[in-house]
N, C-alpha and C positions, 0 to 999 in steps of 0.2 A: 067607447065600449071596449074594444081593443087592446085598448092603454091599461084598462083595470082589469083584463083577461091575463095581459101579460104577467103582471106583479101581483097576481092576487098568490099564485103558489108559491113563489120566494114568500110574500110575507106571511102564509099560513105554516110556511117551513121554519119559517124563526120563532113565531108565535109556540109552535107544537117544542121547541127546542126549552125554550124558555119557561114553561109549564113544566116540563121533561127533568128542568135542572131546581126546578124550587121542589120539585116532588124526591129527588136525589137525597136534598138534604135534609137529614132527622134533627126534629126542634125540639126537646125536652127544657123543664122547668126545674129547679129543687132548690129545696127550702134547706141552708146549711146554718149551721152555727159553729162561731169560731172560736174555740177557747185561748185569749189572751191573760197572759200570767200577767199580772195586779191592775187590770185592767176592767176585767169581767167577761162573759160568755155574750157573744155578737153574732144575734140573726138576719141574716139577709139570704135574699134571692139570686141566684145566677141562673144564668140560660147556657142551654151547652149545643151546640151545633153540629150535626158530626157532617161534615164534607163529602167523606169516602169512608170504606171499613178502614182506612188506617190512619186517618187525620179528623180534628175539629176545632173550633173555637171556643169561647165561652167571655161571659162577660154578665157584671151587674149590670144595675139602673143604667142606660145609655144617657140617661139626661142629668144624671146628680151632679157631673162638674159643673156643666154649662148652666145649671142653674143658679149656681153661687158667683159666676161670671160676668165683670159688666160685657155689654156691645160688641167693643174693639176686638177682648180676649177671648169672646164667644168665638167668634168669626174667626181669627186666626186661629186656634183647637182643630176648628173643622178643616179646615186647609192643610195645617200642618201636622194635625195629631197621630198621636205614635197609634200605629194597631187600627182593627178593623171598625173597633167604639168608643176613641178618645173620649169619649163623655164619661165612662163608667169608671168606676174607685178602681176597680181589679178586671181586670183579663187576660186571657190566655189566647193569643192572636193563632200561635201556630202551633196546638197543640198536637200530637201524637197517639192514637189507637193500638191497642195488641189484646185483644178481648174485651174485657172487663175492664183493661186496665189502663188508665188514663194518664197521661205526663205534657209538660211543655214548661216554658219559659212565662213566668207573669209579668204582664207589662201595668204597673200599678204608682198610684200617687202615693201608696203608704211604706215602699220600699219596691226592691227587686226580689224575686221569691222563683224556686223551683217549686213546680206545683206537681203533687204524685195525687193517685185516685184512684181507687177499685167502685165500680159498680155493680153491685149484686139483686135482684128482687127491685127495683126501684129507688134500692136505698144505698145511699153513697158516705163513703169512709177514706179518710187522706190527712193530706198534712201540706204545708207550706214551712221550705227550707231557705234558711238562710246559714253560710258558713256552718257554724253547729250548733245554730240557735232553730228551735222549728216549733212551730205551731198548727195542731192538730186541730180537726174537723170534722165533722158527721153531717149527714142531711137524708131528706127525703124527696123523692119524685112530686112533684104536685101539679094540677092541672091548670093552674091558673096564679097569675101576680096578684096577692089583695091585704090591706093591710096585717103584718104578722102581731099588731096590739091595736089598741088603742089610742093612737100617738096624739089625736084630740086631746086626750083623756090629760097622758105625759104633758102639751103643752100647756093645758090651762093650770096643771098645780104647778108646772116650770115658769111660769109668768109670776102665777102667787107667791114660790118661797121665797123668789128673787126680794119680790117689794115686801115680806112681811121679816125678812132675816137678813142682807143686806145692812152692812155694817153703819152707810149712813144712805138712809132715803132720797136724800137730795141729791147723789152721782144718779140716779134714774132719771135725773132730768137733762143731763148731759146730751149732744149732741153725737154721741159715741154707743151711751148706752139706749139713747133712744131708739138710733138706725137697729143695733144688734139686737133689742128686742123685737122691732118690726119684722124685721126678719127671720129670726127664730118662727115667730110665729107663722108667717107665713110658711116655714119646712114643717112645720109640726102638722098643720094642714093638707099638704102633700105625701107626706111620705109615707112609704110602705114595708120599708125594713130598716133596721139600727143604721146602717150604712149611709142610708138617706140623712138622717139625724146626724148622724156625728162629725161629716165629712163638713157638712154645712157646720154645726155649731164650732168648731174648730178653725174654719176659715173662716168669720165670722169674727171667732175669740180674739183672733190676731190684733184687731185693732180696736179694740178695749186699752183702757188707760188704766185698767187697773187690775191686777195678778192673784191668783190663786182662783181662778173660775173656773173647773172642771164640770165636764157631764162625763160619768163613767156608769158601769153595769155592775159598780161593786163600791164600798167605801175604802174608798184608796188612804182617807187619812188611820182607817182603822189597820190598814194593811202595815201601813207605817207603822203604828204603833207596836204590830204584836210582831216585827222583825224581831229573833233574838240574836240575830248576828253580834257578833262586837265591831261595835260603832267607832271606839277612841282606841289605837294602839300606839306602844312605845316603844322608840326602839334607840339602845347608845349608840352613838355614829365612833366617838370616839371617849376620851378624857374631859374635853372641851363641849363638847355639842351633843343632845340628847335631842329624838324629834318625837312631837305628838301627832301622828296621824288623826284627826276627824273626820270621818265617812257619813256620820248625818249627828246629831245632837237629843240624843233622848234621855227623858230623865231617870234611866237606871243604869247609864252608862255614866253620864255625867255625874253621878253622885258617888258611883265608885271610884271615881277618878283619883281619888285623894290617896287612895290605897298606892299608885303608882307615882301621882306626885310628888310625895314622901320617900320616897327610893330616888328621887332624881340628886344626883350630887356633881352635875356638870353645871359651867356657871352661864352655860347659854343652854337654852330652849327653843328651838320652832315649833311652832304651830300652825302644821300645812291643814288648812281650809280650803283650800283648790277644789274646786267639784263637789261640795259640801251643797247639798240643797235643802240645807237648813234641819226642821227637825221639832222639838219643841221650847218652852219660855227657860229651858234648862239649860240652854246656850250663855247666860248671863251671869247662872250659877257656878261655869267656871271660872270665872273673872275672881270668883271671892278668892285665890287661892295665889293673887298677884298682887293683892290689896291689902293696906294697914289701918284704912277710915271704911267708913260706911259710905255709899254712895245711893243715891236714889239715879237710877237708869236710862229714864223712858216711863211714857203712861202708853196706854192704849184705849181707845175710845170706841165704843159699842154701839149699837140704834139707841138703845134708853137713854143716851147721853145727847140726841138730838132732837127725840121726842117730848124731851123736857122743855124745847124751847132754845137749846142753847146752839145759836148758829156760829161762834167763833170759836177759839180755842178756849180753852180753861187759862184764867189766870194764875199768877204764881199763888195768889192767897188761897184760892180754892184748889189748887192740888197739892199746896201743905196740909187741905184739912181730911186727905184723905188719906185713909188709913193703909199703908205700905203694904205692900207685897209683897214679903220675903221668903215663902215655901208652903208649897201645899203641892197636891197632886193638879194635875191637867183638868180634871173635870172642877173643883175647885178653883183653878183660873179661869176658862168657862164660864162658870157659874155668877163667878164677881163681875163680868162684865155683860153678861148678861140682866141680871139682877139690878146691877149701878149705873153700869152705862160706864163706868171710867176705873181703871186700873191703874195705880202706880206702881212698880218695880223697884224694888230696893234691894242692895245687893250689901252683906254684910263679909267683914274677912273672917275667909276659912282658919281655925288651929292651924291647919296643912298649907304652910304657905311656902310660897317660893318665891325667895328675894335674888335671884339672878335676872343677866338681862334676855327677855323675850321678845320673839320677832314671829308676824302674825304671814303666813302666804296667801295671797287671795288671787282666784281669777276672777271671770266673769261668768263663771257657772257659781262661785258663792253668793248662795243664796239664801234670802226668807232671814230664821232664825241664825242663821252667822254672819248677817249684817248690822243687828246693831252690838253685837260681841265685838266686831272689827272695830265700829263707830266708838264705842265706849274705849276699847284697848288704845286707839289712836289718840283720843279728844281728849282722854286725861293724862296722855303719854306714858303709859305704862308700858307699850310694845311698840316696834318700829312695825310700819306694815308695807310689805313687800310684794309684787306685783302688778296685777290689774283692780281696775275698777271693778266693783262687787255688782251682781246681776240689777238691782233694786226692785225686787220681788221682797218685799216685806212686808206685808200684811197678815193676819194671824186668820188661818181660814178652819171651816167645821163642815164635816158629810150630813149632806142631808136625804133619808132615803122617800123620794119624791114618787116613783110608781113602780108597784113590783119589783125588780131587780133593780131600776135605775138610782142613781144618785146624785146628789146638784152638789159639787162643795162652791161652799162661798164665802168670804172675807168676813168674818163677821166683828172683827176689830182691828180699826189703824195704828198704826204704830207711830209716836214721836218723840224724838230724842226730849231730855230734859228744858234747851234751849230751842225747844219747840222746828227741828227741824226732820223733813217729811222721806223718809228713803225709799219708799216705795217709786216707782220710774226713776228713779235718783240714782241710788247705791252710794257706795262707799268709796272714795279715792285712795289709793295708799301712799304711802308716802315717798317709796323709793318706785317708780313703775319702772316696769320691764315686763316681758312679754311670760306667760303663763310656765312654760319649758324650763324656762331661765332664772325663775324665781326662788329654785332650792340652792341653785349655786350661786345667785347673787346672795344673800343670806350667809350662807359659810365664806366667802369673800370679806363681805362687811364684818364675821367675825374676825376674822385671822388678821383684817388690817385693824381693828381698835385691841387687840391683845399686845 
């Protein structure tokens, strides 16, 4: 009795201590939304802790890494992870207080970000900085974590468009797309804000064997479209050497092109495609203006082309009987393969031609739509192609808007060269390689030694 007389006031002094410091710290909730440019508006939850009047923490989902985590990687996070809740997308470990107004350093899987914050009434307003790129924020106080949609709702027409739009039915029987729908489904089931959703679908997408699968809060491929930037620029290096810059491949860029082709009077051209992440079927229609035959492309194969039955490729007889594709609008390509199931591509020569010699740049960001421009330039030797290996991201994809604001893009026809060969995980080889930096001056070299 003694013994428990002694240590019962030490341990009702640590107990009282310990009560003392969880009561210290203020635990608020809010519901933000993060406006990302072409990306869409993203709501998730953070908790914000305040330590002292002039420090606190904060942090999403604690569990969303670790769910998308096997075993080994679980375990080692918790051991070694950065910050107070290695588990969470975003946190603020050591933030900083001065009223209302909130700051610290973010320690986060989707970049590094200065985090600034006013809170007023409940209701909070900020931004997250990078260099001089920043992305703004709003939220409000709320009493409780609970789903901010219906992400049931999101999962089961996200399981649908896949299998009803899905360029060919039978990759859902893959061992790749199997795992990444199982578990899709399983976060759609769990989560409680975009954060949850995306962080997963994203780790998840990585090891998919097949490109163009986005889940966004906006249709990225419309985004694309209604860029009016200018896409293609030219510029004279010298007397000898003229360069065409391409920054993406759209069909009102590409068809004015001719107006500058025509002005070109040097008897070499580049055509740096470096960082080129493709664009639309208009990428083929500059080739017309290197060309003195007609050439038929590439086809591209749709679901109605499999749902017919057909499990191989198309042979040579049955893609002679199909009627060419040489110009229409995007919704018009679309539509033919939708409708058919199978597109051929045929590229006829432009009036505006250019009979000099051309040389094509590629790294390993060319991608999508200016890889089979690369394929075709290379395979009939019309251009030397210089560089690296092209990304093989080539599959021709379409937005689909699946719930409320959300969006599925997905592949909805493959792409293959004439001699039936697959670029998608592939890409393009070029023919002189050298490293991406080095690919403009290798080019002007190989000119100045065949002159």
């Amino acid at each position: 009795m003694k013994l428990k007389k002694r240590y019962s006031f030490p341990l009702l002094l640590i107990l009282i201590l310990l009560v003392s410091s969880c009561q210290a710290q203020s635990k608020k909730i809010y519901e933000l939304q993060l406006n990302y440019p072409d990306f869409g508006e993203i709501d998730f939850y953070m908790t914000f802790v305040s330590k002292t009047d002039s420090t606190f923490y904060a942090y999403t989902n604690p569990k969303t890494v670790y769910q998308t985590l096997p075993f080994y990687k679980k375990w080692y996070l918790q051991l070694f992870g950065q910050g107070k809740k290695p588990g969470a997308v975003i946190q603020v470990p050591n933030g900083k207080r001065d009223g209302h107004n909130y700051s610290g350093k973010v320690a986060s899987y989707i970049g590094k970000f200065n985090f600034q914050a006013t809170i007023n009434d409940k209701k909070m307003k900020g931004k997250l900085t990078q260099g001089e790129g920043e992305l703004s924020f709003k939220g409000r106080e709320v009493s409780k974590i609970k789903p901010i949609i219906n992400y049931d709702s999101l999962g089961r027409t996200f399981q649908k468009t896949v299998s009803e739009k899905i360029y060919n039915p039978n990759i859902l029987k893959r061992k790749d797309w199997k795992k990444f729908l199982r578990k899709m489904k399983k976060s759609f089931d769990k989560a409680d804000d975009d954060l949850d959703i995306l962080l997963k679908f994203y780790s998840y997408q990585q090891n998919l064997k097949t490109s163009h699968v986005y889940l966004t809060k906006e249709d990225v491929m419309k985004t694309m479209a209604s860029d009016h930037s200018q896409n293609i620029e030219f510029k004279k290096v010298n007397d000898n050497v003229s360069v065409m810059k391409v920054k993406s491949f759209e069909l009102k860029d590409t068809t004015e092109v001719k107006k500058d082709i025509k002005d070109i009077k040097t008897p070499n051209l580049i055509i740096d495609i470096r960082d080129c992440p493709g664009g639309d079927f208009s990428s083929l229609l500059l080739a017309s203006h290197f060309i003195d035959k007609s050439y038929k492309v590439g086809y591209f194969l749709g679901q109605k082309y499999y749902e017919k039955g057909h499990n191989e490729l198309p042979s040579k007889k049955y893609l002679n009987q199909q009627k060419p594709f040489t110009k229409g609008t995007l919704d018009d390509f679309f539509n033919i393969i939708e409708n058919k199931g199978i597109l051929v591509g045929k590229v006829n020569p432009s009036p505006i031609h250019y009979g000099g010699n051309v040389y094509v740049l590629t790294n390993k960001n060319t991608a999508s739509a200016a890889e089979p421009f690369t394929y075709f330039m290379k395979d009939e030797n019309i251009a030397t192609i210089i560089g690296e290996n092209t990304a093989g991201i080539m599959l021709s994809a379409k937005g689909f808007n699946i719930y409320k604001e959300w969006w599925l893009t997905l592949p909805v026809a493959n792409y293959y060269t004439m001699d039936n060969k697959h670029l998608d995980q592939v890409g393009v080889s070029p023919n002189i390689e050298t490293e991406s930096d080095k690919a403009m001056k290798k080019a002007k070299e190989l000119i100045k030694k065949n002159n």
